[in-house]
NUMI-196169 format. One record per residue (C-alpha): x negated, y negated, z; residue in one letter. Coordinates in steps of 0.25 Angstrom, whole numbers, padded with zeros to 4 digits, always signed. Last residue first. Example, Ala and Ser with C-alpha at 12.3 -4.5 7.8 and 13.67 -1.06 7.14 Angstrom:
BEGIN
-0055+0004+0029S;-0049+0018+0031A;
//
This chain:
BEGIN
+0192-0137-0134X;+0184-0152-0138X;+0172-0154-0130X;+0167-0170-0129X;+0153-0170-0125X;+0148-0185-0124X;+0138-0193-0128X;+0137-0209-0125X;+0129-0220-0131X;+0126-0233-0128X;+0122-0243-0141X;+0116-0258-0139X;+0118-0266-0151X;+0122-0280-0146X;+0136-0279-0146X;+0136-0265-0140X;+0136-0251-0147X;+0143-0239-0142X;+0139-0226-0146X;+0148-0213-0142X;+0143-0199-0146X;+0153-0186-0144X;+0146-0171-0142X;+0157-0162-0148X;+0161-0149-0138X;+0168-0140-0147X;+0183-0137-0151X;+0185-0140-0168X;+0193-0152-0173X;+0188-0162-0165X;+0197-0176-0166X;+0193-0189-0165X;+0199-0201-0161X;+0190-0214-0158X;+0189-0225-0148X;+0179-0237-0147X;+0176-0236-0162X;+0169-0230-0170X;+0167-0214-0177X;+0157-0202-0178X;+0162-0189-0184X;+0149-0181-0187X;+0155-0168-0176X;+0148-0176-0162X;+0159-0186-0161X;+0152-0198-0163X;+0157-0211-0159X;+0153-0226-0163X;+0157-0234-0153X;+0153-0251-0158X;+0154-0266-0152X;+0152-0264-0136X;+0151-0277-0131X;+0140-0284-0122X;+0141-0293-0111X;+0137-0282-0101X;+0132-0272-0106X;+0143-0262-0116X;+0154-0251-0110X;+0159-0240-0117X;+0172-0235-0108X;+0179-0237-0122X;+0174-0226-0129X;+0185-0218-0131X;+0186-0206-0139X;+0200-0199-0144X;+0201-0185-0147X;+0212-0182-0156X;+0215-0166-0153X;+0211-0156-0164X;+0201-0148-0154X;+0204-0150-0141X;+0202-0161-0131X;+0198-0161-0118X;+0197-0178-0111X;+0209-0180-0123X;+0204-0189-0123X;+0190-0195-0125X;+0180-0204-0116X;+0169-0213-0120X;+0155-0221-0113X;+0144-0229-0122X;+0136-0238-0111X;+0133-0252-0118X;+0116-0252-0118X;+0112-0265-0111X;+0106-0260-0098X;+0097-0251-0107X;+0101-0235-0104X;+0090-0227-0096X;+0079-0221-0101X;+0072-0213-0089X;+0057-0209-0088X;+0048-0198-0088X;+0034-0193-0085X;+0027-0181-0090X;+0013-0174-0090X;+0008-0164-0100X;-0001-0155-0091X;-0015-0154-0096X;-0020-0141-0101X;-0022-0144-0115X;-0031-0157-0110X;-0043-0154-0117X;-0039-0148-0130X;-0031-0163-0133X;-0020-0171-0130X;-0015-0175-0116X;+0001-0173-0113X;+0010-0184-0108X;+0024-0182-0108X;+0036-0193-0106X;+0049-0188-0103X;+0061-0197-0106X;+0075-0194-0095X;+0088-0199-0103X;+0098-0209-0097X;+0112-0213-0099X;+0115-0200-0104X;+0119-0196-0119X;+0105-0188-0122X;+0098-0199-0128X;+0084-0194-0130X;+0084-0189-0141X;+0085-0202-0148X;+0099-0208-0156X;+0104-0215-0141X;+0091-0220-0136X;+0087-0228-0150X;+0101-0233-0148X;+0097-0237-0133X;+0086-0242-0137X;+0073-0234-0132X;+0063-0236-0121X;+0049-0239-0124X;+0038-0227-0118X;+0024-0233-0116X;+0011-0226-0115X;+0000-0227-0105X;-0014-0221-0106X;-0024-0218-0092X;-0036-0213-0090X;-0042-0226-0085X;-0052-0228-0096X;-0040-0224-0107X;-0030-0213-0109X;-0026-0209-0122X;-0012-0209-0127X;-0004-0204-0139X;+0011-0205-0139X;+0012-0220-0140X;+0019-0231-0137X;+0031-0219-0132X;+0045-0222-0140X;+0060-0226-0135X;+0070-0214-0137X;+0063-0205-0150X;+0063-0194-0138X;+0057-0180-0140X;+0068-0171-0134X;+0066-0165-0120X;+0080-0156-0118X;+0091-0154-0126X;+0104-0154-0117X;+0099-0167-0112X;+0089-0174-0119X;+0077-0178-0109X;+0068-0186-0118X;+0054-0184-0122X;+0042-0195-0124X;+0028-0189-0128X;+0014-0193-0125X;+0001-0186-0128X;-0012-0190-0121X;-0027-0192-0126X;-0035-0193-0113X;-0046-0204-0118X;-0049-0207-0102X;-0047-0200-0089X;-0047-0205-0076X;-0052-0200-0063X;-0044-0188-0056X;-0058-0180-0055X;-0050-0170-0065X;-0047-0180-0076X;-0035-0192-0075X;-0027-0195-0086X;-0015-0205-0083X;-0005-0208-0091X;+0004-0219-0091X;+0019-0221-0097X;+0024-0232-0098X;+0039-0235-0099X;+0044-0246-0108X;+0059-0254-0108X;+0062-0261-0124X;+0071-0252-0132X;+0081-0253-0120X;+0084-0240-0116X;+0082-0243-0102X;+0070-0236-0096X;+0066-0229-0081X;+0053-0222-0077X;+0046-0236-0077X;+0034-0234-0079X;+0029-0219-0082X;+0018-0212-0076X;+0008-0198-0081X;-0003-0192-0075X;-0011-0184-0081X;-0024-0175-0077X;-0035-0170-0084X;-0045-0161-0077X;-0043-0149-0087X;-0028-0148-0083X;-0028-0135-0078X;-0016-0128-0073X;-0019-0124-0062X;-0026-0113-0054X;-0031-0102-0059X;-0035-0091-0048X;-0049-0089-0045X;-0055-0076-0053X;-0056-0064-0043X;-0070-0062-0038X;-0078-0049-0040X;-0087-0046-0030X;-0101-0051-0025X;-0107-0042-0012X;-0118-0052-0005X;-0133-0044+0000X;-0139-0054-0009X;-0131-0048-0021X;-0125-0037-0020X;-0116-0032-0035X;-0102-0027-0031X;-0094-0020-0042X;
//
């Protein structure tokens, strides 16, 4: 139907397109310094936030959820208990922004979390989300950074022969390519074979009784305490 008004015609419009998503005129930014850690217990990454509203000026008393995740192969993102967040909960201040700080593990602490996946290195992610009604709409944003073995950490390394054995065959593991820092001595191997045997020592026979592929941990432990770890599969036909 057309109604004349004015000696104008006015006919239905089609509704404008959506665009977006909406953020609700809250916008986050996110940044992490430095992007790389050594498993030392001590190194700290911060993590800033920055809330800004829709005229791009500063936004206060923004509540924010943080949470620290680490890449674990084979599983994907696992909460991580390697190192530990100040805090979880932030709130911006005058200048819109909130900073939190990320301190690396041990190396032991490293080796019984989720996030040790066997590598030299393993990726954590870093999430952001705000809380509350307001901001459901909000984009969770991300940064992430590298934990890299401390300098000090002895390197855990082993090979086995036969390189292909078979079931019933004497498998010896040798560990001997393990390696400490400089000046230091490893003191301690401690195996386990992936079936609840475990056993010491640089070198150690063991013998599968059923064909499968067994995941095999090595720890080596320096003179001063420091552990490596190494995790291999070893298949037996």
């Amino acid at each position: 139907m057309m109604v004349a008004i004015g000696g104008c015609r006015l006919k239905d419009q089609p509704a404008p397109a959506l665009v977006g998503p909406s953020e609700l005129g809250l916008s986050l930014t996110t940044s992490v310094v430095p992007d790389i850690l050594n498993r030392d217990g001590a190194s700290q990454a911060f993590i800033t936030v920055t809330a800004r509203n829709e005229a791009g000026q500063p936004k206060a008393n923004v509540s924010l959820l943080v949470s620290a995740q680490c890449d674990v192969t084979g599983a994907g993102r696992q909460p991580t208990d390697a190192g530990g967040l100040s805090t979880d909960r932030l709130v911006t201040g005058p200048d819109g922004r909130a900073t939190t700080v990320f301190t690396a593990p041990t190396e032991a602490a490293f080796i019984t979390s989720y996030c040790n996946t066997g590598a030299s290195s393993a990726k954590v992610y870093i999430d952001v989300t705000p809380i509350g009604d307001n901001f459901q709409n909000t984009l969770t944003r991300e940064v992430e950074f590298v934990l890299i073995p401390d300098p000090q950490t002895p390197v855990a390394a082993f090979s086995y022969s036969p390189p292909s054995p078979a079931a019933g065959d004497d498998i010896v593991f040798n560990a001997s390519a393990s390696r400490a820092a400089p000046g230091r001595t490893i003191v301690a191997y401690f195996w386990d074979f992936g079936t609840g045997r475990t056993g010491t020592g640089v070198s150690y026979t063991k013998v599968y009784g059923t064909a499968d592929t067994y995941i095999v941990t090595l720890v080596v432990t320096d003179d001063l305490g420091h552990k490596g770890q190494v995790v291999r599969p070893v298949t037996v036909q």
